[in-house]
N, C-alpha and C positions, 0 to 999 in steps of 0.2 A: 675532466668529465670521466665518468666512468666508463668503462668500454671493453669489451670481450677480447681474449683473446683466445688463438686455436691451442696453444701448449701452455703451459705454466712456466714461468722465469727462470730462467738460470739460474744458477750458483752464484754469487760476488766472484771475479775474478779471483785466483789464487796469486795468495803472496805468499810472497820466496820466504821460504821459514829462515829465522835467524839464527845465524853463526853462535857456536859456545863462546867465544869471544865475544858476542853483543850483549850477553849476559853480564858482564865486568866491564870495570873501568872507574874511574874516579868519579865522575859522572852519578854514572849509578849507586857508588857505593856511598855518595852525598845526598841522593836522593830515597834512598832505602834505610838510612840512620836517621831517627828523629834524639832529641832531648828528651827524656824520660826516665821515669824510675819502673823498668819490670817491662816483662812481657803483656800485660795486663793493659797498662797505659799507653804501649805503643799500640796497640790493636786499635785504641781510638782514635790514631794521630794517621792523615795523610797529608797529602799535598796539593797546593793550590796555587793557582797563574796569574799575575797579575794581568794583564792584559788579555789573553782569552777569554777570565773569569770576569771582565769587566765587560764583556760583549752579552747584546740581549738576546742570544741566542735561539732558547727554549718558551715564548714571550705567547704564543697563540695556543689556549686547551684544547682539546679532541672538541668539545664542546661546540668552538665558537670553527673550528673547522668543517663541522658540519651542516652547520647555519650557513656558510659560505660555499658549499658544494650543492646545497639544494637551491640557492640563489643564480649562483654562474657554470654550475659543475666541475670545477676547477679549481685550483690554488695558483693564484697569481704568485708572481713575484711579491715578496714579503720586503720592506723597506725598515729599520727604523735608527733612528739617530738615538746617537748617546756620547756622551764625553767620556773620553780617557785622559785622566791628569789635566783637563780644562782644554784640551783641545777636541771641539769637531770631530764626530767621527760617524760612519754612516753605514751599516748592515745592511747587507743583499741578502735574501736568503730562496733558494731554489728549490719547492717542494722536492718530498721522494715520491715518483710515483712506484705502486707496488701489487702487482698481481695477486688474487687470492688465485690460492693454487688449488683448491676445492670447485671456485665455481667461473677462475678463468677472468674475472671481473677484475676490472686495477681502478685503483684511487687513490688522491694526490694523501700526502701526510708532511708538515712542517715539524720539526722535531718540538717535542714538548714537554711537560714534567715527566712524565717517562721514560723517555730518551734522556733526560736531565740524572733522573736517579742510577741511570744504568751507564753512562758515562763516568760519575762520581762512584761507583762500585769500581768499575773498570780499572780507574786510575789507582782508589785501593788497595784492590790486588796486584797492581802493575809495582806498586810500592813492598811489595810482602819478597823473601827471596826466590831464584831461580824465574821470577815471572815474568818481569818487566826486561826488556829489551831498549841497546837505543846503539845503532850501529851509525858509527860519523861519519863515515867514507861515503854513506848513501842519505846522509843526513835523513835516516827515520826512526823513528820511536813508534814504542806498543808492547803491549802486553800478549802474555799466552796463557790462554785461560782453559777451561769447560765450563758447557751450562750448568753443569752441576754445582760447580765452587761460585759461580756466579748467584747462581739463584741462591744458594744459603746461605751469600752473603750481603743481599737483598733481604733476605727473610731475616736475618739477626737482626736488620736493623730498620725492621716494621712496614717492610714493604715487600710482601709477599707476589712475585708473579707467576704465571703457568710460565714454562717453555717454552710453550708457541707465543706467549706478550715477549716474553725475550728476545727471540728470535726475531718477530715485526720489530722492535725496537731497534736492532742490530742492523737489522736492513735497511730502516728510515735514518739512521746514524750513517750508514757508508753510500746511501743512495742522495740525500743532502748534501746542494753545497751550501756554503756559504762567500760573499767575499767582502771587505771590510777595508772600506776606503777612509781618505782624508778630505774633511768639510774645508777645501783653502780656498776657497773661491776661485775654480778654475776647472769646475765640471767637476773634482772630486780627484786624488791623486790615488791610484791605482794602490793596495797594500797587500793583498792578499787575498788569493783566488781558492779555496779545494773543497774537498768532502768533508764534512764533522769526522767521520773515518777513512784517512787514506786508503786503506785497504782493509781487507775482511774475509778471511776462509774459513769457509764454513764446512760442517758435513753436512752430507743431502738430507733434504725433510725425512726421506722413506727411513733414513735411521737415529730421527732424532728421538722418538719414544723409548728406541733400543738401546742410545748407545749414548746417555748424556754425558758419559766420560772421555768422550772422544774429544782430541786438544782442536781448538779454534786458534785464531788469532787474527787480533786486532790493531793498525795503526793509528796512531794518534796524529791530530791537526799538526800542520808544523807551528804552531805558535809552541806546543806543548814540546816539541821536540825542541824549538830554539831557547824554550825557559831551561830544559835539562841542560841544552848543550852552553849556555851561558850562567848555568847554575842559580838562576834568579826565582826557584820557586819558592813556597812558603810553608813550614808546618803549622798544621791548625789542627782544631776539634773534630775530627769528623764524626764520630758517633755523634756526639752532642747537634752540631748540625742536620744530619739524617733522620735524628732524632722528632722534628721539629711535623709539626703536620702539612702547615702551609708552604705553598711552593716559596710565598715572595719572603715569609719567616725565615726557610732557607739561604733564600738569596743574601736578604739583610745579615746573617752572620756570617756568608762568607765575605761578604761586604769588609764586615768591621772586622775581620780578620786579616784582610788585606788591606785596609786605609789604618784602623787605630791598634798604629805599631805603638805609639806614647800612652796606651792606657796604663794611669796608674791611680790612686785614689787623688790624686787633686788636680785630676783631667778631664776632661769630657769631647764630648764627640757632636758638630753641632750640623744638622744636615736637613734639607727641606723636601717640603712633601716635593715640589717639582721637578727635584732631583732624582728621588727613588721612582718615582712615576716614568721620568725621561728614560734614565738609565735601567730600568729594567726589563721594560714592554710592559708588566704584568697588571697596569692599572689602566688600561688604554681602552679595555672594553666596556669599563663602565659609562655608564650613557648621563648617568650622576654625580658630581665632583665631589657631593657631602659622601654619598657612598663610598667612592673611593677611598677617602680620606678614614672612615669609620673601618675601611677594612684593613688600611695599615693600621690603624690606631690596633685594632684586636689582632693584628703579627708583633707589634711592638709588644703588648703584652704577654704575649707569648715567650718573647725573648726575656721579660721578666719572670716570668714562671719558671723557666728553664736555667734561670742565675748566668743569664750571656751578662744581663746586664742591669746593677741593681735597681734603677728606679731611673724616669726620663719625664723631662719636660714640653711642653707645647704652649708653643705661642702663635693664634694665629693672625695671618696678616691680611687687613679687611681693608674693601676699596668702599666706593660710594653702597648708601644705604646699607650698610653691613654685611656685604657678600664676602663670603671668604672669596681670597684671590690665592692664595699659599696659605701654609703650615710650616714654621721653624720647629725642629723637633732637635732638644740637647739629649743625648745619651751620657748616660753615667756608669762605667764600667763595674761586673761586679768583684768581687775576691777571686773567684776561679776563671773569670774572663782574665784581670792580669797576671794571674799566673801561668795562661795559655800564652801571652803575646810575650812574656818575659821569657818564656821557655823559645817562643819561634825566633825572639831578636837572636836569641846567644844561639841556635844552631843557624842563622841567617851570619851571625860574627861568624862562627868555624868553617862556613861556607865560603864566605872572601878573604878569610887567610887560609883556602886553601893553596896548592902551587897550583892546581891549572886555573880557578880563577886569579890569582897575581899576573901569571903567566897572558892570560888575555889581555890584562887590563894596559901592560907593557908599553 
């Protein structure tokens, strides 16, 4: 519910800035090299999680948040199931609540395509030198940023925000939790408890018109931090994904970014509507099955237009009197799709022959 308060919010606790030594490390210096030819082509390449990135995190619009605050005034507890690698798996997720500091008023926010693109910036730049952090001894990770390199690099890649959407963004990122159990039939087995952002310091509002060069800093979920620290993340397209208009467009290529490692021309990729609908949240508000189904069909085209992926098939699958029940949908990879996955295998090879991941695997 909304509701007054007498001062305006605090600041995010401050986090302890990182050591010059959390800047280096083998780590890092495998997570900051991609495969490519030029400065040009790594600017489009970042990195991606399998298991974080397989969570439906960002799954409710501002939209349908507010249809739900005029209903109860509140944001309940957010639930939703998805599979990882065929197992079970089930999202909590804990609004942020967030004072307007103009008029004292708070209201709930679930993080959303917004927090979604501001996250995937984040990690970006976390990826560029000097900027990313990831200290072992405290098992954390994150980047050190300003709103300024933030924002322009948001705006290169068609998603232009004020400061202050950044700012709410940032806030609803470290004020959400989330936590992400096991479906083993036994109440759910306990996996992981924290904020979207472990921590976040920020400078004060009064100087953010003033001073958007002033350095922030941001901690990343420990999923992000245990992919660094076990070397397991992925390079992929990031322009080309940012690129894309629609949220679930988006999602589906970092999708196939992270499932079709074997794209090659006599591959294909074969995955059902009640898949992408399960595992992403983003089809869940339609009140229409055909609609749903018509609005992947026009992100699927999408990913054709954008040469993810040349040309894809459907087949659907009909119960009594011809209702659709499901959609099989084959994907067909295109020429610069497996030249992306070709490039991510072989820096994914130099990854596990490097000596600290041998050294773990021991």
């Amino acid at each position: 519910m909304a509701t007054k308060s007498k001062r305006a919010s605090s600041l995010e606790a401050t986090v302890t800035p990182p050591l010059d030594s959390d800047f280096t490390g083998q780590q890092l210096d495998l997570f900051k090299t991609f495969i490519c030819n030029g400065d040009a082509a790594r600017d489009r390449l970042s990195n991606a999680f399998d298991l974080w990135d397989s969570v439906p995190r960002y799954a409710v619009s501002r939209q349908q948040m507010d249809k739900t605050r005029k209903t109860k005034g509140f944001l309940d507890l957010l639930q939703l199931d998805f599979n990882y690698r065929g197992e079970p798996m089930l999202a909590t997720i804990q609004a942020a609540r967030i004072i307007d500091e103009a008029t004292g008023v708070s209201k709930d926010f679930y993080p959303s395509a917004n927090e979604e693109l501001i996250e995937d910036a984040l990690r970006k730049i976390a990826a560029e030198p000097e900027n990313g952090f990831y200290a072992k001894s405290e098992f954390r990770s994150g980047v050190v940023f300003t709103l300024y390199a933030l924002r322009k690099e948001l705006e290169s890649r068609g998603h232009t925000r004020s400061y202050q959407e950044i700012v709410l963004s940032l806030k609803i990122l470290a004020r959400s939790t989330i936590e992400i159990s096991k479906r083993d039939g036994k109440r759910g087995e306990g996996f992981s408890l924290s904020p979207f952002l472990t921590g976040l310091s920020a400078v004060s509002r009064s100087k953010l018109n003033e001073d958007p060069d002033s350095r922030w800093i941001a901690q990343f979920h420990p999923l992000v931090t245990l992919a660094i620290d076990a070397i397991t993340f992925r390079q992929y397209n990031y322009a080309q994904m940012m690129s894309h208009k629609n949220q679930l467009t988006r999602w589906l290529h970092k999708q196939l970014s992270l499932k079709f490692t074997f794209a090659s021309f006599s591959t294909s990729f074969e995955i059902r509507y009640s898949t992408i609908k399960r595992d992403s949240g983003l089809l869940d508000s339609y009140s229409r099955e055909r609609k749903a189904i018509e609005t992947l069909d026009d992100c699927i085209k999408e990913l054709e237009a954008s040469r993810v992926l040349s040309k894809s098939e459907k087949v659907p699958v009909t119960g009594p009197r011809g209702k659709v029940l499901d959609v099989v949908y084959t994907f067909y990879p295109s020429p610069d799709f497996i030249k992306d996955m070709k490039a991510s295998n072989k820096r994914a090879q130099v990854q596990s022959n490097s000596p600290i991941t041998t050294a773990v695997n021991k």
